[in-house]
C-alpha positions, 0 to 999 in steps of 0.5 A: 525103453520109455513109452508115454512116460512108463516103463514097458520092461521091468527095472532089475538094477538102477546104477546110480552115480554118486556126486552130483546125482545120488547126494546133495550138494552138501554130499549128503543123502537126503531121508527121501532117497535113502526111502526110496532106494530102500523100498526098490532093494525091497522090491529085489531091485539091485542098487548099484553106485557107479562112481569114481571113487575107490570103495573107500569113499563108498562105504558110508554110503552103502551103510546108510542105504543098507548095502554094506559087506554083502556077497549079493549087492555090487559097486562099481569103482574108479570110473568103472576099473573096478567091479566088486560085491560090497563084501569086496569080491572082485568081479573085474579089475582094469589097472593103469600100467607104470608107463601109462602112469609115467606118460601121464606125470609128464604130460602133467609136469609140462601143461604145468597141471596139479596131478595124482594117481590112485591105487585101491588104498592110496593117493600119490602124488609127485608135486611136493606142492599137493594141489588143492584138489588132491587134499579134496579128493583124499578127504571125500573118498577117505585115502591118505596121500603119499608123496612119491617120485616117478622113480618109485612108483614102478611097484605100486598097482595104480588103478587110476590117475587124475588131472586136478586143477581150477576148472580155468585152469584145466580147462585151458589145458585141455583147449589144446586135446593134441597132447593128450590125443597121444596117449589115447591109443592106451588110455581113456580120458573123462571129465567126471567134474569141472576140475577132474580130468581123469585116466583110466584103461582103454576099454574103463568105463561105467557102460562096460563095467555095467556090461560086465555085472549084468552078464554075471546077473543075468541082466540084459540092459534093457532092465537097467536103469542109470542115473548120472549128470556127468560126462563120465556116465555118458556110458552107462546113460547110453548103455542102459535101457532107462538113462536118466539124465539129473536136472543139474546135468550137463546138457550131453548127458540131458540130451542122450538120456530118455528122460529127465528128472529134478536136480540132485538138490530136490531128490532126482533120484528119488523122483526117477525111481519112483517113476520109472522102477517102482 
């Protein structure tokens, strides 16, 4: 909680999303946020990236923050699926199940929308013509591409998919939410960027994944500070006792969040973690 502009309980853990938030616009840490994050791990304050990314396209990230394959430090995968340590012990796992996958392909085919879906090593898609945004996404988070029809992907764990397109394009899919209303009673749907919309398990979510984390800590949320901007950390905003809002958020996160700091451009993180935790 906030009072004139200070922490009234210690921060113990700043989630931090990736894209948008903790880099830059180039997808770069800048040397003020890599110095800032390193003197709250000092200060026995846990770091944890909150993305959804596979780990995959985290580890650099933790290498230059120096949280790399360590058994005590955590990240949180694929939209909040996936809880592991950054050695790769797997605290929690939500996969999305061959008849969410199915559902969701279909969807895709007909709203005429490029698709993919993600397991912890791989992207897949059924478009022999692979989207834009899907060549995009395998180069972020460092994960080849597989093409593969509907018929052969029952035996592969997928644990999220992805609705990827021009943001107009997707945009005007989804003016019509009926479709995708349908598979609600399975599944949960976030835009985590304007040309992202992605499918994870009824119940995945950063705020819950958070939940988890901190009851194996010892964590309560007040003690947890999370920063974000998009719609995909509007859980772990509203969960944690601290939610930042970036400057270049969007405004539900800007107007659920305790505070705002500056854009991802001009070291947020780094401005918020030096006031608020340290």
């Amino acid at each position: 909680m906030l009072g004139n502009g200070e922490i009234i309980i210690s921060i113990k853990l700043i989630a931090i999303d990736i894209d948008g938030t903790l880099v830059n616009s180039q997808k770069k840490l800048t040397e003020k946020v890599k110095q800032t994050i390193n003197q709250a791990t000092k200060n026995n304050i846990r770091v944890v990236l909150c993305t959804g990314r596979p780990i995959s396209g985290v580890r650099k990230l933790l290498k230059e923050l120096d949280l790399d394959n360590q058994d005590n430090q955590y990240v949180i995968c694929f939209g909040g699926a996936v809880v592991q340590t950054t050695a790769g012990k797997i605290i929690s796992s939500q996969p999305i199940t061959y008849q969410n996958y199915l559902e969701l392909e279909k969807l895709a085919r007909k709203l005429n929308l490029h698709f993919h879906a993600i397991s912890e090593d791989r992207i897949y898609t059924a478009n022999r013509d692979i989207g834009y945004y899907t060549v995009y996404e395998s180069t972020l988070v460092s994960l080849g591409i597989s093409y593969r029809t509907p018929a052969e992907m029952s035996n592969i764990r997928l644990i999220k998919a992805m609705f990827i397109d021009d943001q107009v394009i997707l945009d005007k899919a989804l003016s019509n939410w009926e479709p995708f209303a349908k598979l609600e009673n399975n599944l949960v749907f976030t835009k985590s960027a304007p040309f992202y919309l992605e499918a994870n398990a009824k119940g995945v979510n950063k705020g819950n994944a958070l939940s988890k984390l901190g009851a194996v800590l010892g964590i309560t949320s007040t003690e947890i500070m999370a920063i974000g901007d998009e719609q995909n950390d509007l859980s772990m905003i509203k969960y944690a006792g601290t939610g930042v809002a970036m400057g270049n958020a969007i405004e539900q996160i800007k107007e659920m969040a305790n505070v705002i700091t500056d854009d991802n451009d001009h070291d947020g993180v780094a401005t918020a973690i030096e006031k608020y935790a340290l």
